[in-house]
C-alpha positions as CSV (number, residue, x, y, z in Angstrom):
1,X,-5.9,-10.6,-20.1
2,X,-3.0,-11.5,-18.1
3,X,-3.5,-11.5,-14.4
4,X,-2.0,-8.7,-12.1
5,X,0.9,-10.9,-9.5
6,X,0.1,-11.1,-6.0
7,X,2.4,-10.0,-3.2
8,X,3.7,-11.7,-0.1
9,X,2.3,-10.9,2.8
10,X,5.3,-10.9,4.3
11,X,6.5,-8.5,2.5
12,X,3.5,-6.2,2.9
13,X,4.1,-6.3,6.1
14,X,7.9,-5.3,6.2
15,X,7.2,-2.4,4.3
16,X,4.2,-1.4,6.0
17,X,6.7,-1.4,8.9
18,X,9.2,0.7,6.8
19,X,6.0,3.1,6.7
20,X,5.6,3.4,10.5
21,X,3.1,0.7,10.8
22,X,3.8,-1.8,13.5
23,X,2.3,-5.7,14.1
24,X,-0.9,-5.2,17.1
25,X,-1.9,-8.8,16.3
26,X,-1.7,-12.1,14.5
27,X,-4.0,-14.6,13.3
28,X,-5.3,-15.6,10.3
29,X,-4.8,-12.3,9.1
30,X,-2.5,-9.5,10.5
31,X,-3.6,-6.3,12.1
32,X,-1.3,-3.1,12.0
33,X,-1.7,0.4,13.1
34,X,0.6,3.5,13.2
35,X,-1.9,4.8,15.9
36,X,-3.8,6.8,13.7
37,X,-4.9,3.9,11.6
38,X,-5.5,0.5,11.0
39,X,-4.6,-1.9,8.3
40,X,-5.7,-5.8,8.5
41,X,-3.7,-8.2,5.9
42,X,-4.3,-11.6,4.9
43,X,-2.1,-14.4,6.0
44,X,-2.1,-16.2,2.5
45,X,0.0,-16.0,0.0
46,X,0.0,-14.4,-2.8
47,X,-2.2,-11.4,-1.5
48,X,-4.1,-10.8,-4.4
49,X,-2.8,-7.5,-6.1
50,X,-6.4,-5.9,-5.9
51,X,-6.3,-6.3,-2.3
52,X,-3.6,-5.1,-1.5
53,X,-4.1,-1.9,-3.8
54,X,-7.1,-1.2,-0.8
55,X,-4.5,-1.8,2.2
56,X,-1.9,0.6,0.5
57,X,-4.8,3.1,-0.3
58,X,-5.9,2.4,3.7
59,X,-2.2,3.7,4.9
60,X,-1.9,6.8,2.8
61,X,-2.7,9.6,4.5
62,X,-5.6,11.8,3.6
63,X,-5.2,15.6,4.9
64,X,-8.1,17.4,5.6
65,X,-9.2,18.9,3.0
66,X,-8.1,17.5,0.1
67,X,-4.5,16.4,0.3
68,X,-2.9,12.6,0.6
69,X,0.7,11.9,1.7
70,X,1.7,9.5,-1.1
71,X,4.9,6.9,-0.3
72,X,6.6,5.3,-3.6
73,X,8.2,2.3,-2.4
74,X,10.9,0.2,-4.6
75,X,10.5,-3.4,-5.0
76,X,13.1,-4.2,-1.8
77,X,11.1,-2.2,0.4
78,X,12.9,1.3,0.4
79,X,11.5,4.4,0.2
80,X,12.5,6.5,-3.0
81,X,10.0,9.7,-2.6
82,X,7.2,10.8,-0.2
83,X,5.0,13.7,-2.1
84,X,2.0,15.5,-0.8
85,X,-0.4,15.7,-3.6
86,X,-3.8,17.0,-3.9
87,X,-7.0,16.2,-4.9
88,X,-6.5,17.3,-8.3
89,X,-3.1,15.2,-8.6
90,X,-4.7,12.6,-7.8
91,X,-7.8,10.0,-9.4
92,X,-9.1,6.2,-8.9
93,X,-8.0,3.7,-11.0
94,X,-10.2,3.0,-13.8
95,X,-11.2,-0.7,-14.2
96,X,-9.6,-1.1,-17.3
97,X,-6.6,0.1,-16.6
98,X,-3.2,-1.4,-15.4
99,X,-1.2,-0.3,-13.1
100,X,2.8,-0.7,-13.9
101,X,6.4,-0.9,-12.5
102,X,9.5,0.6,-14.4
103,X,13.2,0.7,-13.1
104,X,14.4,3.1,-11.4
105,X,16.7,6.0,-13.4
């Protein structure tokens, strides 16, 4: 099975910022917040694709109860769409399954 490309983390971080997120400190890894939460990514590159799945799952916001705020972000960092979907729009990603990019219409 072909494996799943990274993503710079330089570009995580610009559209993290695009997201409201902002740079609180940098190291070997960088911290963000949007003063609600906070998002730590890695410093390498490629940011394995698995990993950053759980930092884009971190900055989603889950309302109380069971709503997210979901942001669909095209590959140059803008936003196309911001839904608010509920628990029963939404499920985890199975292990064997593959998440996918298609052009935009």
């Amino acid at each position: 099975m072909p494996k799943i490309p990274g993503v710079n983390h330089r570009d995580a971080v610009r559209a993290l910022e695009k997201a409201g997120f902002r740079v609180v400190r940098q190291a070997k890894h960088i911290v963000m917040t949007d003063g609600v939460r906070i998002l730590t990514i890695p410093r390498h590159n490629p940011v394995n694709a698995l990993t950053m799945g759980g930092i884009v799952r971190d900055a989603v916001h889950r309302y109380a109860p069971g709503g997210y705020e979901v942001g669909f972000v095209a590959g140059g960092g803008d936003t196309v769409a911001v839904l608010t979907l509920s628990d029963a729009d939404v499920r985890p990603l199975a292990a064997g399954e593959i998440l996918h990019a298609r052009p935009l219409a």
